[in-house]
Structures are given as C-alpha cells and as structure tokens.
C-alpha positions as CSV (number, residue, x, y, z in Angstrom):
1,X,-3.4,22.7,-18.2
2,X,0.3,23.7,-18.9
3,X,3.1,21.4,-19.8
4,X,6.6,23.1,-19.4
5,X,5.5,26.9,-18.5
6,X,7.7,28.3,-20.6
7,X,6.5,26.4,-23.7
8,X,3.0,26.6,-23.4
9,X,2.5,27.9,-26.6
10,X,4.4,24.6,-28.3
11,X,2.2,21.9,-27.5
12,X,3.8,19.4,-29.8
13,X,7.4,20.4,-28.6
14,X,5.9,20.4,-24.8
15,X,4.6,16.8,-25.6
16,X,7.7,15.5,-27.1
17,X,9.9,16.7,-24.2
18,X,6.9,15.3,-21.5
19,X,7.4,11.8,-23.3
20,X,11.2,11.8,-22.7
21,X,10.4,11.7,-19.2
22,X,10.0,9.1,-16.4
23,X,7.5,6.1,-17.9
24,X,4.9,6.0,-15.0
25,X,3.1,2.4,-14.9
26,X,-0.6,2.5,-14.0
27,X,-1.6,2.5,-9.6
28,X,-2.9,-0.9,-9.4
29,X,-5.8,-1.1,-6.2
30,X,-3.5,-3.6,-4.5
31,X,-0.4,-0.6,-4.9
32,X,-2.9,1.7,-2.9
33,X,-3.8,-1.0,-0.2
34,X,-0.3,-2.3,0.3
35,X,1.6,1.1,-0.2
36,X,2.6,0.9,3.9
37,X,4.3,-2.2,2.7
38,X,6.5,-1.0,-0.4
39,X,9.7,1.6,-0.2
40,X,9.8,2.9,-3.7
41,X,7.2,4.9,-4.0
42,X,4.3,6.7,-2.2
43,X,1.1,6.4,-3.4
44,X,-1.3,7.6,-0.4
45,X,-1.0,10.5,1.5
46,X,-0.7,8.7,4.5
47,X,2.7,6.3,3.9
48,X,-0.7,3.3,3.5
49,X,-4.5,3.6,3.7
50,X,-4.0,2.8,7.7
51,X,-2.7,6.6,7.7
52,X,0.6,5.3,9.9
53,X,3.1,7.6,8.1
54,X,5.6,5.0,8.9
55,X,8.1,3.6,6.3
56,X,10.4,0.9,7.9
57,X,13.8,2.4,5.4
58,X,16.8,3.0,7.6
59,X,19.2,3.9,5.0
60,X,19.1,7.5,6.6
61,X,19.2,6.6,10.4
62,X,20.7,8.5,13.7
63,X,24.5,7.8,12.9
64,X,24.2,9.5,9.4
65,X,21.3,12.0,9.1
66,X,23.5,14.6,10.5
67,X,24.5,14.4,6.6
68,X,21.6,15.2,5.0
69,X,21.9,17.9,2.0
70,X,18.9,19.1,-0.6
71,X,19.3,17.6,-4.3
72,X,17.1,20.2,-5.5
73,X,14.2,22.3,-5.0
74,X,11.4,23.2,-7.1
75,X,9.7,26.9,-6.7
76,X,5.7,26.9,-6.6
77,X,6.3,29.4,-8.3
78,X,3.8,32.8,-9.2
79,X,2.4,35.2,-6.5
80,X,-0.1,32.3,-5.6
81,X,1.8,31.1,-2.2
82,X,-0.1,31.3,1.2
83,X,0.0,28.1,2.7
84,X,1.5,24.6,2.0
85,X,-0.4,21.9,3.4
86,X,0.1,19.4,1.4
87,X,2.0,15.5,1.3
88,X,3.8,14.7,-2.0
89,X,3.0,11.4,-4.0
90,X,5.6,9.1,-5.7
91,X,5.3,6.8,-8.0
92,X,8.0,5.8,-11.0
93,X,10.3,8.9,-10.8
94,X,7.6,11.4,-11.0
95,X,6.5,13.5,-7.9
96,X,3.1,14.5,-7.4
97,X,2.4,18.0,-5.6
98,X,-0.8,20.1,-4.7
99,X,-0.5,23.3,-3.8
100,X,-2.4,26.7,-2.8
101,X,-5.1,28.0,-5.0
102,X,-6.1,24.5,-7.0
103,X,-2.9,23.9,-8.2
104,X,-1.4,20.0,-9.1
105,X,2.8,19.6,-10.5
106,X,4.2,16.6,-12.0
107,X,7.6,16.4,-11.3
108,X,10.8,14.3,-12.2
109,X,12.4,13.5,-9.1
110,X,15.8,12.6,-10.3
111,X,16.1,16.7,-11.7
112,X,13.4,18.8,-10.2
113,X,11.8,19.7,-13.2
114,X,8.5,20.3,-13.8
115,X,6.6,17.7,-16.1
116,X,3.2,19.4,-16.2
117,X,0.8,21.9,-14.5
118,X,-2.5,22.0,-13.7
119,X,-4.1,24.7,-12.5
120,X,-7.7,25.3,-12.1
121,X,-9.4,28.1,-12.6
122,X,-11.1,29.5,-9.6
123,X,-14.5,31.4,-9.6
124,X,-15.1,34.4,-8.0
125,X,-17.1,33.9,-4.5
126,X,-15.5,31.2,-3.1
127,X,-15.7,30.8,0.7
128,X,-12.6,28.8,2.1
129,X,-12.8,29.1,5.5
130,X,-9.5,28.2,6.8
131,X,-6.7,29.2,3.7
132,X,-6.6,28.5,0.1
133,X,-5.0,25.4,1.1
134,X,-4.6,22.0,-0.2
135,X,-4.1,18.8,1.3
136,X,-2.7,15.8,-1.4
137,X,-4.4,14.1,-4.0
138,X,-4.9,10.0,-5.0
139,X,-3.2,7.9,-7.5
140,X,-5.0,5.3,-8.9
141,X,-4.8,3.5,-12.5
142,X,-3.3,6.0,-15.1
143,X,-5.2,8.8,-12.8
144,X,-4.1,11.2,-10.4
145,X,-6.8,13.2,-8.4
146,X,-7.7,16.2,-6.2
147,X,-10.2,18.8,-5.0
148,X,-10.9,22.3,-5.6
149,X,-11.4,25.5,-3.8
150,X,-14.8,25.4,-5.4
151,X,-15.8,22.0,-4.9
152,X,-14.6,20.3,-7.4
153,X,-13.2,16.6,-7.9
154,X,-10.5,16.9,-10.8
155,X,-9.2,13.6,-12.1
156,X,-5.9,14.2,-14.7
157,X,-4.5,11.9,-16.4
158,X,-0.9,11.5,-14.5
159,X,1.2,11.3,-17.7
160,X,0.1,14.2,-19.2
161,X,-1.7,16.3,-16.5
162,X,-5.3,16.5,-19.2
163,X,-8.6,16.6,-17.2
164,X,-10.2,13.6,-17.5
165,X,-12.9,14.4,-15.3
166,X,-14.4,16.6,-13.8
167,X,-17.5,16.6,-11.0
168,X,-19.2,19.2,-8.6
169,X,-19.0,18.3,-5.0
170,X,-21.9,20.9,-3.9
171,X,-22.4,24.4,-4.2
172,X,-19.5,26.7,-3.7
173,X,-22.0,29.9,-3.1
174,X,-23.3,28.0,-0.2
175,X,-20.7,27.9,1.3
176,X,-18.8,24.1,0.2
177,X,-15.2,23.8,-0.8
178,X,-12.9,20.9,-0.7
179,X,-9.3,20.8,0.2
180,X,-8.5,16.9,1.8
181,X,-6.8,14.6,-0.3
182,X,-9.2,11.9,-1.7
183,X,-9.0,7.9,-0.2
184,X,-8.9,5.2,-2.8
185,X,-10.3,2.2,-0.8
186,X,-11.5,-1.0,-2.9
187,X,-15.3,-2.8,-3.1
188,X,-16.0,-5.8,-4.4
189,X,-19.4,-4.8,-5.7
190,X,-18.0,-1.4,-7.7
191,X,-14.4,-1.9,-8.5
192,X,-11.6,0.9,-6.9
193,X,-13.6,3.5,-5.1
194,X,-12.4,7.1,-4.8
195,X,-13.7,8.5,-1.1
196,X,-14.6,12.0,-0.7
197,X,-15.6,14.4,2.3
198,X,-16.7,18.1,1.9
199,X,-16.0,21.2,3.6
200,X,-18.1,24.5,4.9
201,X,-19.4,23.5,8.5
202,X,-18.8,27.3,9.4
203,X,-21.5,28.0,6.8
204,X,-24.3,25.2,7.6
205,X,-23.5,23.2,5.1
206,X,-24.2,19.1,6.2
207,X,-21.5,17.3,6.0
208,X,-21.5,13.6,4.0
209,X,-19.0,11.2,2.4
210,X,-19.2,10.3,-1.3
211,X,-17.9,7.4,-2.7
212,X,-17.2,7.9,-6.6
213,X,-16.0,5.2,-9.5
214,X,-12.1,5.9,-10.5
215,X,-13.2,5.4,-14.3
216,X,-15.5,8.1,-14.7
217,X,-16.3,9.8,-11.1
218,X,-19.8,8.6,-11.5
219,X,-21.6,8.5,-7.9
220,X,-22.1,5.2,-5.8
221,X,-23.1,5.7,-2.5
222,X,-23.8,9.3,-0.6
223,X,-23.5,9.1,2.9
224,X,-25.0,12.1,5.5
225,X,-23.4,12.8,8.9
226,X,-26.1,14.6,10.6
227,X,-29.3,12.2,11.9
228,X,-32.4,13.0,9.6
229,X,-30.5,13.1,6.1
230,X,-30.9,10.3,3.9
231,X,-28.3,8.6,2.2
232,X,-28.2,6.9,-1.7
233,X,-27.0,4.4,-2.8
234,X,-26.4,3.4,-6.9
235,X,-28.8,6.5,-7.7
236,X,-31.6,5.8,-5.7
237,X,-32.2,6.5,-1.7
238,X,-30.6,4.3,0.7
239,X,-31.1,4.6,4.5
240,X,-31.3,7.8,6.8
241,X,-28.5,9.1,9.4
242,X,-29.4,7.7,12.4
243,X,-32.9,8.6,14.0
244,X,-35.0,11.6,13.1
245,X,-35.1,14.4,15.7
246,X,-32.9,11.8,18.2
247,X,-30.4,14.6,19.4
248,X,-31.4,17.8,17.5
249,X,-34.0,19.9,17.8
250,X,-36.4,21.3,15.7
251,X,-35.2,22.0,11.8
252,X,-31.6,22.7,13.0
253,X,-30.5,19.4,12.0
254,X,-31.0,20.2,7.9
255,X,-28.0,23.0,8.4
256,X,-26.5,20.6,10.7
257,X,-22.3,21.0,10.0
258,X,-20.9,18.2,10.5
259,X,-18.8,19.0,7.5
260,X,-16.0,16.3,6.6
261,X,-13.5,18.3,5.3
262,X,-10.2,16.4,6.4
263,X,-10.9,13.2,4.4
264,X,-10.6,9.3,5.6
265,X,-8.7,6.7,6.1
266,X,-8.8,2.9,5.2
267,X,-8.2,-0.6,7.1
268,X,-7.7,-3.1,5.0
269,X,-8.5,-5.7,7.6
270,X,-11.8,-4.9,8.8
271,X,-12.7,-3.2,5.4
272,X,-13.6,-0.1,7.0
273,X,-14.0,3.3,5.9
274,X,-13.2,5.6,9.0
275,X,-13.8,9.2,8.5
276,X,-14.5,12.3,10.8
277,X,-17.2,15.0,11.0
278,X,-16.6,18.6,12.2
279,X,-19.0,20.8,14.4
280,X,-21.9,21.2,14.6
281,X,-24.0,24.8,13.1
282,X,-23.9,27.0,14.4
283,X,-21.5,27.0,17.1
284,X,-23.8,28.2,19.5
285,X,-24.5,25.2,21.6
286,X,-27.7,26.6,23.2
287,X,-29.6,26.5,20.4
288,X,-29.3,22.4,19.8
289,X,-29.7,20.9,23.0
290,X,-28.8,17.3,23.0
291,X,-25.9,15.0,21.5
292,X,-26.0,16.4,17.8
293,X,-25.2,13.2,15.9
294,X,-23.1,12.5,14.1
295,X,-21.2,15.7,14.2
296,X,-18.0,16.0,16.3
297,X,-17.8,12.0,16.0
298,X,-15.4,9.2,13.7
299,X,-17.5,7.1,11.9
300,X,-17.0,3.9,10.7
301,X,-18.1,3.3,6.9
302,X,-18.8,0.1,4.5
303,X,-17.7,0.8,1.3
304,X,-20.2,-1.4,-0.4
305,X,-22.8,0.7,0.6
306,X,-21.8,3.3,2.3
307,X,-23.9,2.4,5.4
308,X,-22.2,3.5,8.6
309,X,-21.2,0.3,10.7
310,X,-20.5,2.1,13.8
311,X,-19.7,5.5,14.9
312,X,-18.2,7.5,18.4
313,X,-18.7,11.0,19.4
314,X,-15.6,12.7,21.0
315,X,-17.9,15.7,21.9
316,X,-21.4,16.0,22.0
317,X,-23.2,19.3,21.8
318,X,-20.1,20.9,20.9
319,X,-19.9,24.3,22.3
320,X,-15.7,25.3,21.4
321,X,-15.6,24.3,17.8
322,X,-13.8,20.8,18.9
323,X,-13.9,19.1,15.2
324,X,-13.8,15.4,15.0
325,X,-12.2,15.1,11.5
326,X,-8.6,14.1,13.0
327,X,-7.4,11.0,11.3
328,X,-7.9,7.5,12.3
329,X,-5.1,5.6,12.6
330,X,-5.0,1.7,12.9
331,X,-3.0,-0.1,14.8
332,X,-2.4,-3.3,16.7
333,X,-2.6,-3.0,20.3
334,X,-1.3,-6.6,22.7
335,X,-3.2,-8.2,19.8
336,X,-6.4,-6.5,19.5
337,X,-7.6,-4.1,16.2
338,X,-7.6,-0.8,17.3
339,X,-7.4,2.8,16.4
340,X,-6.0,6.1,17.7
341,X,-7.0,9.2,17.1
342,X,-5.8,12.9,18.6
343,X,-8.6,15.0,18.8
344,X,-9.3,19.2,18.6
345,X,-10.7,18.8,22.3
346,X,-7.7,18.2,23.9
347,X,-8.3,13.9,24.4
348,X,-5.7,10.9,22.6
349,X,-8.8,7.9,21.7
350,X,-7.6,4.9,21.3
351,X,-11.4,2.7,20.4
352,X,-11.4,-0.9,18.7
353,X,-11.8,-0.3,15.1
354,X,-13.6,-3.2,14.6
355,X,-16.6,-1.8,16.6
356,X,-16.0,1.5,17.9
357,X,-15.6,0.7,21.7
358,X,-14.1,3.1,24.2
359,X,-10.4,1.3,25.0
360,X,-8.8,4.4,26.6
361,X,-8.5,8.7,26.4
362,X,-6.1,10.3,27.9
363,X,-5.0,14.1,27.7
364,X,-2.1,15.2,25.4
365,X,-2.0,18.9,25.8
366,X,-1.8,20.7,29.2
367,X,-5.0,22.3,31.8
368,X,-7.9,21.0,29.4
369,X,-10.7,23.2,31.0
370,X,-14.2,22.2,28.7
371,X,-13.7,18.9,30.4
372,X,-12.6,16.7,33.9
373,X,-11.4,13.7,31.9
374,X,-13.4,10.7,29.4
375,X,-15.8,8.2,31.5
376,X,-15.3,5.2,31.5
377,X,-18.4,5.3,29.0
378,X,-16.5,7.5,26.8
379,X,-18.4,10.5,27.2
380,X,-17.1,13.2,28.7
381,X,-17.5,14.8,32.1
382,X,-18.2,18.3,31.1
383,X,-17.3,21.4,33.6
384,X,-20.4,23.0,32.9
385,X,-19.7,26.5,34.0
386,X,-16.6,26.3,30.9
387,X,-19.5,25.8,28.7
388,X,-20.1,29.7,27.7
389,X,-23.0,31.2,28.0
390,X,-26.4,31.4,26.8
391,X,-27.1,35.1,25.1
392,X,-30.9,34.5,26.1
393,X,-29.6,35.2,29.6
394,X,-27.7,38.2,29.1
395,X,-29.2,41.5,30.0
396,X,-29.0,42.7,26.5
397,X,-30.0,39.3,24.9
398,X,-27.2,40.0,22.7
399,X,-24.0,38.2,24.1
400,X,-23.4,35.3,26.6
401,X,-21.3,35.0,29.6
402,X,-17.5,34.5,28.0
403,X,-15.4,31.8,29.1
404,X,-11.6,31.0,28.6
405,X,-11.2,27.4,27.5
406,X,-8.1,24.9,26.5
407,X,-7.4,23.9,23.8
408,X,-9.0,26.7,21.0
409,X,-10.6,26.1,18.5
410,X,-8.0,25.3,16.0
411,X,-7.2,22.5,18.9
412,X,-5.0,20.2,20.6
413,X,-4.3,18.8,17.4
414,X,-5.5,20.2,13.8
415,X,-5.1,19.0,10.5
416,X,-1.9,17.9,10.7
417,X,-1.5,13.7,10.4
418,X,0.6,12.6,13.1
419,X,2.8,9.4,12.4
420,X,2.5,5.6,14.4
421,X,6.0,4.2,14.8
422,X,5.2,-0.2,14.7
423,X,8.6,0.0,15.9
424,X,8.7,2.1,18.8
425,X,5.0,1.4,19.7
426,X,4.7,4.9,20.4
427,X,2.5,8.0,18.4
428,X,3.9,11.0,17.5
429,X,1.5,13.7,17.6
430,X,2.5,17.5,16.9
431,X,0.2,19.6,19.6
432,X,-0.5,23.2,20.8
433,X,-0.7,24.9,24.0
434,X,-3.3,27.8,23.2
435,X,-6.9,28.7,24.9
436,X,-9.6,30.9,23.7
437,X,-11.7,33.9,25.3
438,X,-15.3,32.3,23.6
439,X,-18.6,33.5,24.2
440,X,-22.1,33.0,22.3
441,X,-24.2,35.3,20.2
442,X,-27.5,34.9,18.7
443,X,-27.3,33.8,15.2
444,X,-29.4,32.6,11.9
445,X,-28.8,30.7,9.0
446,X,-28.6,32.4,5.5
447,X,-27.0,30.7,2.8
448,X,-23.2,31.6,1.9
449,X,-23.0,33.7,5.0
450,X,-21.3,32.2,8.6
451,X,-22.9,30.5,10.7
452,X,-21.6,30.9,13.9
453,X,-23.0,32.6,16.8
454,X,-20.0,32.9,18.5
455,X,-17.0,35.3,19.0
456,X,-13.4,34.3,19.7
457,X,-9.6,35.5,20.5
458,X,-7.0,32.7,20.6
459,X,-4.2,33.0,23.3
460,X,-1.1,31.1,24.4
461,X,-1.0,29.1,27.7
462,X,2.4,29.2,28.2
463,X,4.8,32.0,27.9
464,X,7.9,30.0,26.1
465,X,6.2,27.8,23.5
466,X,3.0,27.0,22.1
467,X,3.5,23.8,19.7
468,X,4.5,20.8,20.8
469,X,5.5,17.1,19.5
470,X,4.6,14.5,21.6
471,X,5.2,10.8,21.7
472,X,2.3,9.3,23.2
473,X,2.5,5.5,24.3
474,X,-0.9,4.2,23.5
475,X,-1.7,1.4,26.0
476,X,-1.0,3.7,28.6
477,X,-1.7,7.1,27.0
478,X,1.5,8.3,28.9
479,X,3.6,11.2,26.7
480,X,7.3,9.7,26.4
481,X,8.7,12.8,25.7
482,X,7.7,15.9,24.2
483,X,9.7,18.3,21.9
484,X,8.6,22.0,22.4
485,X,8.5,25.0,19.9
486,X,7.6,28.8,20.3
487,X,5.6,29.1,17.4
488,X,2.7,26.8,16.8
489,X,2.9,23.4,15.0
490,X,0.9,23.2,12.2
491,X,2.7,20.5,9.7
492,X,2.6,16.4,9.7
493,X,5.0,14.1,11.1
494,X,7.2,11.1,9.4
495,X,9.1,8.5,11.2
496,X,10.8,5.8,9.8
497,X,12.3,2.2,10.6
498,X,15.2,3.9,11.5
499,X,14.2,5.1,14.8
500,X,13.6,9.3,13.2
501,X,11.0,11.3,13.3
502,X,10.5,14.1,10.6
503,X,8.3,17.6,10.9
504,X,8.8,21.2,10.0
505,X,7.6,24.7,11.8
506,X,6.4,27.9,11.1
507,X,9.9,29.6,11.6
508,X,10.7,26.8,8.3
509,X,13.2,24.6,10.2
510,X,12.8,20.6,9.0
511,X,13.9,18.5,11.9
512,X,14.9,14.9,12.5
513,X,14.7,14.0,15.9
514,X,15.2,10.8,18.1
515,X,12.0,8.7,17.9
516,X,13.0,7.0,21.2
517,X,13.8,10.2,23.4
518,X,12.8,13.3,21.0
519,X,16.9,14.5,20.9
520,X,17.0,16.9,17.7
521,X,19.2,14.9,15.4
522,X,19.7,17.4,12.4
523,X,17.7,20.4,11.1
524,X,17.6,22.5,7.8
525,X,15.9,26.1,6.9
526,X,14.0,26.1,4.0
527,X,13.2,29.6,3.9
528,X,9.7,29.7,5.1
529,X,7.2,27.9,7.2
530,X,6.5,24.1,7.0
531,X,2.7,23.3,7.2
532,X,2.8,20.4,4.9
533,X,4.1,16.8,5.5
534,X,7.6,15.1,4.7
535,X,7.8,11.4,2.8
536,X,10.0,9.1,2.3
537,X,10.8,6.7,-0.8
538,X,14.0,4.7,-2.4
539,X,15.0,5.1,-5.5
540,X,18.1,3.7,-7.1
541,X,19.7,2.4,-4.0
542,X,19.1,5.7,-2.1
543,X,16.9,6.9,0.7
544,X,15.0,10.1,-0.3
545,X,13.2,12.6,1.7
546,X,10.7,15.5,0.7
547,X,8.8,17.9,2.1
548,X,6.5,21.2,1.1
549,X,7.8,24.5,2.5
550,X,5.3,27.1,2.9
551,X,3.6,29.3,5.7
552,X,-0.3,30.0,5.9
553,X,-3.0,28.3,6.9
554,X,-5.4,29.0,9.7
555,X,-2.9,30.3,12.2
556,X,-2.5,33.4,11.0
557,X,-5.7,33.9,9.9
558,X,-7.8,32.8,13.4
559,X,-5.0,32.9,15.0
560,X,-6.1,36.2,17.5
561,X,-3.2,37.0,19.8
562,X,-1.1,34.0,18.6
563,X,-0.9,35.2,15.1
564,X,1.0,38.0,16.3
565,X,3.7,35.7,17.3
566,X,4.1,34.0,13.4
567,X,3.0,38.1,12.0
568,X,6.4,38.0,10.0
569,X,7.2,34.9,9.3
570,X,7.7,34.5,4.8
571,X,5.5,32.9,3.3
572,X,6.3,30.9,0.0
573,X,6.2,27.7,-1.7
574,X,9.0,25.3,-2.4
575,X,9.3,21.4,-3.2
576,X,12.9,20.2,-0.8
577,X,14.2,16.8,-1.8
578,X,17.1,15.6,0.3
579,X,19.0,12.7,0.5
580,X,22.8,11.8,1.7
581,X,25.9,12.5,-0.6
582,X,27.3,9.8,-2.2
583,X,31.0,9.4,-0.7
584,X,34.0,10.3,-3.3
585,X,35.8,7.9,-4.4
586,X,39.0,7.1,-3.3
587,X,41.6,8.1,-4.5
C-alpha cells in the first residue's frame, strides 16, 4: 500500500498529510440500501442496489450542460493502463477508483489528489480471460472492497487504504479470477453481507456465489450454479443445485461454467439476491445435450441462506457463448415488481422479480439468427441449422459445419450496466451490431488450460456503425430511439432526473444526449477510450459528474475483424470530474 507516491518512504509525513484530508464517516447498511435515494454521494456501483443508474439531480439539465468543463483529472498513472472498466464511489469528499492490474485510489474530490494507493501484487500465471480489467468495489462501514486478478477479496480500510483482509476466492492456476465489483446486501440472521461471484467459465471452472461477513470476510453461505454441486451454508453443507444429472450428461456437469463473473444486484423489496451465470464448458454444445442448468440463466438468491428462490434460463444448451451475467434491474411496471435485463443473445427480459415469470422479450439489436423470437413459455425457438455443427459429423472428425450467427459472442449487450430512467419509463441500453463465423471442435478439460471446443472470428453487420444506444420502452419492448456509433460500445450509461443520458466510446468522446429523443446535447474528448461508467453526486451546492477514461477490454482482444476497426485507438487511464462554472460576479 502507498500513501502519497512520492512520499512513500515517509510514512509518518504521508500519514499526517492523509489525516488533513476529507473526514470520511463509516457506510452504514441502510446508506447502501437507500443509496438510489441520496444525491451526495455514491456508494454502489449501480447509483442503488436495484442497479438503476438513475440519480433524479437536475442541476445539470438540457438548457445548461452545453457548459460543462473538467475541474480536474487524475492520471492512473505508470505503464499499467489497458482497460478502464470501472464505476467510481463517493462518499464524504473522497472518490473511490479501481483500476487495471488490481489497483484501488482514494481520492479528494474537491482537488484531484491522490489520498492513497493500493496496489496488489499480482502472481505470475494468472489467466484473465477478457483484460486485466476491473469493475468497482463496495463501501461498507469504515471498509472499502474489491477483487483481484488472482482471486482475491481485498478489504482496506477506506481512510487509510491498509489491508484489512484478505481471502482467496479459488484457484487462480485453475483458471479463477475476479474482476466484478462486490454487492453489499443486508440479512437479518448475519449482519451486512458482502456478495461475491467468480470468473473462469472459459476454463471449466463452476461458477457459485459467496456470501461473506463485512467484519472479517469469514464465509456464510456458498452457492453453486451448475445442478449436482452442493452448496454450504455457516460451514457445513446446505442443499444441492437443482437435480443431479437433470440437464447434463455424464460428469460434464463438475466443469460445468456457469461462471458468475459480472457480480449481482439487490431488491430491497423482495429481498432478493439476483445474479447471472455465464456459459456453459465447454462451448461445444454437442457434448451436453440438454438444458444445462443453471448456466446461461439469472437466478434469484435469499441472502439468509443462500438458497436459490427462483431462477430463468435465457439460453439453454448454449452453443454461441450467450452469457447470462447481464445485470438485473428492478423496476416497477403498471404496478407489478419486475425486472429487466439485456442479454448477450440478442433478447431485452423483462420477468417478475418476485418469481421469475416470463412478462415479455423482445429483440434490441438487428437480424438475431440463433433464434425466431422467445415463446410465450420463455424459451426460445431455436433455428436449428444456426446451431453449428457437430465435429463427430465432419469427415475429418476434427471441425463442425461453421455457421454465421447475430449477435457474437461478446453480445448484444456485454458488461456494460445500462441505466433505467423512473422518469422517462424507458431503458437505456448501449448495444452492438456484430456476428460471428463459429464452428465446433472436439475438446477436453485439463486444468488452467481453455475449455472451449470452438473457433471464432467476430464481424460487423453493418457497414456504418457497430455500437448502438438504445432506449427501449419496457411494457412494449419497442426501441424509442437509438443513437449509433462506428466503433463498438463497450462503457455504462447514466441518466439523470434531468431528462440526460451519459456514456463514453472507444474513440474517448463522453456524451450527454436527450433521454426523451437521443439528440446529442454536449460531448468532450478525454483522450482515450471510455469503457468504464459515469456518476453523479452533489456536493457543496453543485452537480458533479465523473467518469474513467481508458481503452481495452475484450474488444480488442476477441474482437477478430472488428478489432481492426478500434487497432489504434490510445489507450490510457484517467479520472474526468466535471461540473458547470460558477458565473463571475458582476461587476
């Protein structure tokens, strides 16, 4: 841990200056479950527990954001940049930022300056599959806490940035990492929880969700995805994943995937947990006949005990690599509890989130080809000759029948948390228009290695954009409007009570546009691509806006023809803080 780079050396002089600083009072639970309700500070990644990313301030609104200027920016600093994927935290004048490589800042928000630094040392061997990326960490009491590269839960104390504790999520050299920002939900039975998923699908790894005290990150309740595993609860097993042998065959279930690597959500309401599992292993449908529970599916958790109260599949027996982690959003729609969701495959779910029944699914990106549309069952109606082909049937047993199929595998939408407007009644999701040339190979599990059994080159559907953010109407699943971009969208989305929606692109441009028509209002360069998410707070009398500049991620790395369209875009890392001037006086 560093405090003030430059005086590393002088830790009494680094401590005395760190004192000087904001005073940050302790995250109370009821902070974290009411944080969609408060404007002065952000204290969950998703603007609220619900995962909205609304605030309702209006103090920067469509007359004035035309205004908008930086107040400063903070460097990442170091040759560790790649990509940016993270959403700041506020709380009492001190900004909280992940970044690339393991790394957590403190920051005074009134001057930019750095506080403290943690950095975590890496091993050698990790296996990240997607970028050394991170996503956010929690606040909670005098605590602020992330994830590692090497599958690691880190809790710091937030004044000083001092590891508190530390604990081992699984085995990096199998394949597990961690780069989702934890969920602080709160139980009656343990206290404030902190909610964990893992990542490492692509290596067979079976997914789970962990539920950990804030105090001391000692386990509560361990919570498979894939049917068979058994879950524990206070130390000692609980209950199994569904039904043994149900939808898999054979052993293939015990490297199962299902990974949960884009963390949870939180309703307050129905004190649910909802969460989302990835693909199955290995990607080669053919050799797992049958649904594949739970993988590819939102389930819904009880934080008690970590049983699962209900869960929904968006794809069974996954053959494209359609992840279900996308976020869960609740939401009230003509008075019932529901929840929306915008996932890889193509489909915008909206399901009643206090059961998990099918309400609606509707497309939100352009010629879907893996499917003719959702049942009314909620299952979908496959076209079975997009589903490519089994190797077993090849003449050389070695490679299947390709196909091209919409979306690719990165998706319709990826990581990136789209924002819920209670105002406009409308979603804003950001999107892409890509395909995939996919076919099937035989493959076998061995531990740390991929596990895959397919091959794969990404290519753009249309000629003049890829990305795309849309504002989807939810009790019709019509899109509104929909604001398009040539590279691909790979950042979250803000909007506000002011009628704005915020989001950045690859070419580093952070736009405000109309939330009512999608009309670019104002726009800034920050230098280099925007894969992270923007927040709001007040402070002082005065709206603020931040967001993490910084270009990586998958695209580039999966990205196959696409990537050649981002090839020299900068990468970099950089905090932006904006707000409007203050007028002169007159004279």
């Amino acid at each position: 841990m560093k405090t003030w780079k430059w005086l590393a050396g002088a830790s009494g002089l680094a401590m005395s200056i760190a004192l000087a600083g904001p005073v940050v009072a302790d995250v109370s639970i009821d902070d974290v479950v009411n944080d969609a309700a408060t404007t002065t500070d952000v204290v969950t990644v998703g603007l609220g527990p619900q995962g909205q990313r609304y605030s309702p301030l209006d103090k920067i609104n469509k007359d004035n954001v035309g205004e908008l200027v930086p107040t400063w920016a903070m460097s990442l600093g170091g040759e560790k940049m790649r990509g940016q994927e993270t959403a700041p935290l506020v709380k009492d004048g001190v900004m909280y930022v992940t970044g690339s490589y393991s790394r957590i800042w403190a920051i005074d928000i009134k001057t930019g300056r750095e506080l403290w630094e943690y950095d975590h040392r890496l091993p050698e061997g990790i296996l990240p599959c997607c970028d050394v990326v991170n996503r956010g960490a929690a606040l909670i009491n005098d605590k602020v806490i992330f994830g590692t590269l090497d599958a690691k839960l880190v809790a710091l104390d937030a004044k000083t940035g001092k590891v508190v504790w530390t604990k081992e999520l699984g085995d990096f050299k199998a394949g597990f990492s961690y780069t989702a920002a934890p969920l602080i939900v709160p139980s009656q039975a343990h206290g404030p929880l902190v909610v964990t998923g893992v990542s490492g699908g692509e290596f067979g790894i079976v997914g789970r969700v962990d539920a950990r005290k804030v105090d001391n990150g000692d386990l509560v309740w361990s919570r498979p995805t894939i049917e068979g595993h058994v879950g524990t609860l206070n130390g000692k097993p609980s209950t199994m994943t569904g039904k043994a042998g149900e939808s898999w065959p054979g052993d293939l279930w015990k490297t199962g995937g299902g990974a949960t690597w884009l963390g949870g959500t939180y309703d307050p309401e129905t004190k649910l947990i909802f969460i989302g599992s990835g693909n199955p292993a290995p990607w080669n449908s053919h050799m797992r006949p049958g649904d594949n529970k739970w993988s590819c599916s939102r389930l819904a958790i009880d934080p008690e005990t970590g049983e699962i109260k209900w869960g929904y599949q968006t794809t069974p027996n996954d053959g494209w690599d359609y992840d279900g982690v996308n976020e869960v959003v609740s939401f009230d729609l003509d008075g019932k509890k529901a929840a929306a969701t915008a996932d890889r495959n193509g489909f915008f779910y909206v399901l009643d989130r206090t059961n998990g029944e099918f309400i609606s699914a509707t497309p939100f990106v352009e010629k879907i080809t893996w499917a003719k549309e959702i049942g009314k069952d909620g299952r979908p109606v496959f076209v079975a000759e997009n589903r490519p082909g089994n190797p077993k049937g090849s003449a050389d047993g070695k490679q299947g029948k390709s196909v091209f199929a919409v979306p690719s595998f990165l998706g319709g939408k990826n990581h990136m948390p789209m924002a819920y407007s209670p105002a406009t009644k409308l979603f804003y999701v950001p999107s892409n228009e890509w395909g995939m040339d996919l076919h099937n190979e035989p493959v076998t599990y061995k531990k740390g290695a991929a596990y895959l059994g397919a091959g794969f080159t990404i290519k753009p559907v249309f000629e003049d954009h890829i990305g795309a953010l849309k504002a989807i109407d939810p009790a019709t699943g019509k899109i509104v409007w929909s604001y398009k971009n040539k590279a691909p969208l790979w950042g979250g989305v803000l909007t506000t009570g002011s009628g704005l929606v915020f989001f950045g692109t690859p070419e580093g441009d952070f736009k405000a546009l109309d939330a009512t028509n999608g009309k670019e209002l104002w726009s800034f360069n920050t230098g280099s691509g925007i894969v992270g998410a923007p927040v709001t707070w007040e402070q002082d009398g005065e709206q603020f806006l931040s967001v993490v500049s910084g270009w990586g991620g998958a695209v580039p790395l999966w990205g196959g023809e696409v990537a050649k369209t981002v090839a020299n875009l900068n990468q970099g890392g950089m905090v932006w803080t904006f707000k409007l001037p203050k007028k002169l006086a007159a004279n």
